[in-house]
C-alpha positions as CSV (number, residue, x, y, z in Angstrom):
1,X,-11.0,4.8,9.9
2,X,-12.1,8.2,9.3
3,X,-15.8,9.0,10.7
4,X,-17.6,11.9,12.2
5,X,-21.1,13.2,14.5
6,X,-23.3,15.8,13.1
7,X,-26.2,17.0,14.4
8,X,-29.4,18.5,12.8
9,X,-32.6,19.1,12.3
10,X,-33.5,15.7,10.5
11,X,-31.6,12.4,10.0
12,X,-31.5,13.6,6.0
13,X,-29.7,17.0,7.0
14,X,-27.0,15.9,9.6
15,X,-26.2,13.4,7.2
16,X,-25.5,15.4,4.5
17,X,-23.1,17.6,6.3
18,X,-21.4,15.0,7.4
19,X,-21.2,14.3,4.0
20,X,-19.8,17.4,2.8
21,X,-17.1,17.4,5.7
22,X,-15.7,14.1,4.8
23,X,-15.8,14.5,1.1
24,X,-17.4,11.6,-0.1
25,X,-20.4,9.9,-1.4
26,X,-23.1,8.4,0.3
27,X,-22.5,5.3,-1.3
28,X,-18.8,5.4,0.9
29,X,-19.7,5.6,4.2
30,X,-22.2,3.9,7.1
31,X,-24.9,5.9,8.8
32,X,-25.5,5.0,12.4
33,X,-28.4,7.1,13.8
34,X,-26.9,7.5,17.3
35,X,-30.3,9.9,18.3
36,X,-33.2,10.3,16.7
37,X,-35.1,13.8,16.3
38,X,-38.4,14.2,18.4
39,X,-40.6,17.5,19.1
40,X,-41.3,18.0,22.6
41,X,-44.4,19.9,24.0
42,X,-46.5,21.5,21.1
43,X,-43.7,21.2,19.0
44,X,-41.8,24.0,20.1
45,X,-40.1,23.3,24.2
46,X,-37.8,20.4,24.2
47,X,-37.1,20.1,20.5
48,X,-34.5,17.2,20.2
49,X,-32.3,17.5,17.3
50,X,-31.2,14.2,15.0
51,X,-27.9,13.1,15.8
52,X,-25.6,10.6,13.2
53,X,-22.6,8.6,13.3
54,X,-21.1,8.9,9.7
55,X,-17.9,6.3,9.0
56,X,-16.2,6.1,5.7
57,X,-16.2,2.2,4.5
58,X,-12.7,1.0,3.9
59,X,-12.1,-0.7,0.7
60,X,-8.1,-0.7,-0.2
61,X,-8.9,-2.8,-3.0
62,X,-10.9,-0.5,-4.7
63,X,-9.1,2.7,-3.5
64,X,-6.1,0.5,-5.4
65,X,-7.6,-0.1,-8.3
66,X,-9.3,3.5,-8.6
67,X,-5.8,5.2,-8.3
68,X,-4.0,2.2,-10.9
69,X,-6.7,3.0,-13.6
70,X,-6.1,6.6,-13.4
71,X,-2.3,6.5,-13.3
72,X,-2.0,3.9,-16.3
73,X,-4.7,5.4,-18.3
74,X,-2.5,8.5,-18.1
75,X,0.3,6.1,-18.8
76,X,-1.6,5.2,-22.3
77,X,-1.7,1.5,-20.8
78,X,-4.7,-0.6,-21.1
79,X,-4.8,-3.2,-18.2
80,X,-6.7,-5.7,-15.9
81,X,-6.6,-6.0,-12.3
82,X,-6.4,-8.8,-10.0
83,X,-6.5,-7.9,-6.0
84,X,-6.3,-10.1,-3.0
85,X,-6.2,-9.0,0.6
86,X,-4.7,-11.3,3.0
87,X,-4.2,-10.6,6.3
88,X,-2.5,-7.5,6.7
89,X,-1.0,-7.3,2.8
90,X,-2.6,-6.3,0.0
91,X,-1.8,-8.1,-3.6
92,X,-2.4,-6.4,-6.9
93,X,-1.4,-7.9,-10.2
94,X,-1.6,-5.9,-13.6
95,X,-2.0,-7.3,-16.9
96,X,-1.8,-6.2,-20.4
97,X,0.4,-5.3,-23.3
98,X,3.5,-3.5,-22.9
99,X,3.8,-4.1,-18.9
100,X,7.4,-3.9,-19.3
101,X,6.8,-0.2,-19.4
102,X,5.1,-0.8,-15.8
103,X,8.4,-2.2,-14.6
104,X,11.1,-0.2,-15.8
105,X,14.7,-0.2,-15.3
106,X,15.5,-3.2,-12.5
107,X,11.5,-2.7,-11.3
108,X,12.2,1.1,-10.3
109,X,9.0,2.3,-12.3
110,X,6.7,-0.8,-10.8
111,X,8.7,-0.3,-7.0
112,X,7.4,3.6,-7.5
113,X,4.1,2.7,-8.5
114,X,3.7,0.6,-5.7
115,X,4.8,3.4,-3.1
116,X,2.3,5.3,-3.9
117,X,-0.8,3.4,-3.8
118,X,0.4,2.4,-0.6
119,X,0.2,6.2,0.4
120,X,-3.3,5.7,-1.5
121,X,-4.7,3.0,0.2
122,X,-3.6,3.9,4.1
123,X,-4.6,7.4,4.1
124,X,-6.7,7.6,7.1
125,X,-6.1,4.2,7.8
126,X,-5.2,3.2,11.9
127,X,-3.5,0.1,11.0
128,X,-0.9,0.0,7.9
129,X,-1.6,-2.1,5.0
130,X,1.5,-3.6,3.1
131,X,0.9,-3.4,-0.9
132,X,2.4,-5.5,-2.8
133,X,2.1,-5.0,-7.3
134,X,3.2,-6.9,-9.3
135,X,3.0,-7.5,-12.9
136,X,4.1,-10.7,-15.0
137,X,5.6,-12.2,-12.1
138,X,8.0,-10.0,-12.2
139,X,8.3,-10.1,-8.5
140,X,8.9,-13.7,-7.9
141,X,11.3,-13.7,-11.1
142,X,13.2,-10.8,-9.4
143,X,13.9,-12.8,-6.3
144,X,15.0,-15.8,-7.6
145,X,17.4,-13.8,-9.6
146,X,18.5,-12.0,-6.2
147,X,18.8,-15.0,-4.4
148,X,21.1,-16.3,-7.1
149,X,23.2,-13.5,-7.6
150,X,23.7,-13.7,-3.3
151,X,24.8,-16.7,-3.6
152,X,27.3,-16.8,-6.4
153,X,28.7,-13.2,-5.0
154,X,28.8,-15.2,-1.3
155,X,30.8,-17.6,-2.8
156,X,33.5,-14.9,-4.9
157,X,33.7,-13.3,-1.4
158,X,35.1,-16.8,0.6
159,X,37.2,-17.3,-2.2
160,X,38.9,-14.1,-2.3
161,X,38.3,-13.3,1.4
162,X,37.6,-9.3,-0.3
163,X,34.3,-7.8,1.1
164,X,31.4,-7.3,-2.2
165,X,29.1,-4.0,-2.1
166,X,26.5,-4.4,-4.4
167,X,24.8,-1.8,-6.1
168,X,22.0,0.3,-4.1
169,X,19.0,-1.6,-3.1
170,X,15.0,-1.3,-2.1
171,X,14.4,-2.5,1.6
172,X,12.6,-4.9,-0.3
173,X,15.5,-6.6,-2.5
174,X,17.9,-6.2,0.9
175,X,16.1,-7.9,2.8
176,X,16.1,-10.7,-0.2
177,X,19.7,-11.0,0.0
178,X,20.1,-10.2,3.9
179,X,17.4,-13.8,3.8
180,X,19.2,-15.8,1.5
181,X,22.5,-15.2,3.3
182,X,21.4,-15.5,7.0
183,X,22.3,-18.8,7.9
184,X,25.1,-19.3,5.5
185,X,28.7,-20.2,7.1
186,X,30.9,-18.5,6.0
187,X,29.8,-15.5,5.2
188,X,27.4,-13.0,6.4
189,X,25.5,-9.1,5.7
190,X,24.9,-5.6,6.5
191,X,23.4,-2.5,5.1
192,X,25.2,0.6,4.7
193,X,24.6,4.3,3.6
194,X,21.2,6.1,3.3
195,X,18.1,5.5,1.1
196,X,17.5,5.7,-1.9
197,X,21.6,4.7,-2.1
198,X,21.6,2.3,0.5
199,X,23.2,-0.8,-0.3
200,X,24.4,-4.5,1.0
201,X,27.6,-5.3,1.8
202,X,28.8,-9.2,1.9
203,X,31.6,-9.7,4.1
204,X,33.0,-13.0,5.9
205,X,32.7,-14.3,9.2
């Protein structure tokens, strides 16, 4: 949480530069009057200067939401926004016309998209938020489809007792098959290679 002291001459003045030093409104951020200015004897010995706390307020949601409207607008997409924070994730759903455009090849547009508002929404932040977006449950639809394909694939791979390498993967969707495969019998997972090429290999026991 970012947050700094400043000191002046009144409450009005240190606030202000703290204002200018973080870069945001005053509408952003909580003023905590840590020492409040005083004259001392006829005004002049023993002056005491204001001193304030000045903390940005964290809202991921809108910092989200700010950053989505920009990028789609851009995008020539009109949308709406649903957020929900739970616990240490962050939920976004879009919706609107032409969303597919939003998703793009296999989710690669949407999986972009999501990196960086997660850059956007933990800048300064001391613990990491997880974003999740989505948009017309593409998500969910995605890992059933996953979860499908790992389980026909584990079966091709007992049958012919030939190792599978699937094509390159997300963290996200390899750790969908690595999950659906875990506790099978016969079979069993790894990663291999670097990112953004990285991929999961299906191998038996």
């Amino acid at each position: 949480m970012r947050f700094t002291e400043k000191t002046a001459k009144t409450v009005e003045e240190a606030v202000k530069i703290a204002l200018e030093e973080l870069k945001v409104s005053q509408d952003k951020v909580e003023v905590e009057v840590l020492e409040a200015p005083s004259k001392g004897i006829f005004g002049l010995i023993g002056t005491k200067q204001a001193k304030v706390k000045v903390t940005v307020i964290d809202n991921p949601q809108e910092d989200a939401l700010v950053f989505l409207k920009d990028v789609l607008k851009t995008m020539g997409l009109e949308a709406q926004y649903k957020t929900k924070l739970k616990g240490e994730t962050l939920y976004v759903d879009v919706f609107g016309k032409d969303m597919g455009i939003l998703i793009g090849r296999r989710g690669q547009t949407l999986d972009s998209l999501q990196y960086l508002v997660s850059l956007v929404v933990n800048k300064d932040r001391e613990n990491y938020l997880r974003v999740v977006l989505d948009t017309e449950d593409y998500r969910r639809k995605r890992e059933q489809t996953l979860i499908r394909l790992a389980n026909r694939l584990a079966q091709k791979v007992r049958s012919s007792r030939k190792d599978i390498i699937l094509e390159p993967m997300n963290p996200y969707e390899r750790r969908i098959i690595h999950s659906a495969l875990q506790n099978h019998p016969h079979v069993e997972t790894r990663s291999h290679g670097e990112e953004p090429y990285r991929k999961v290999i299906i191998t038996t026991k």
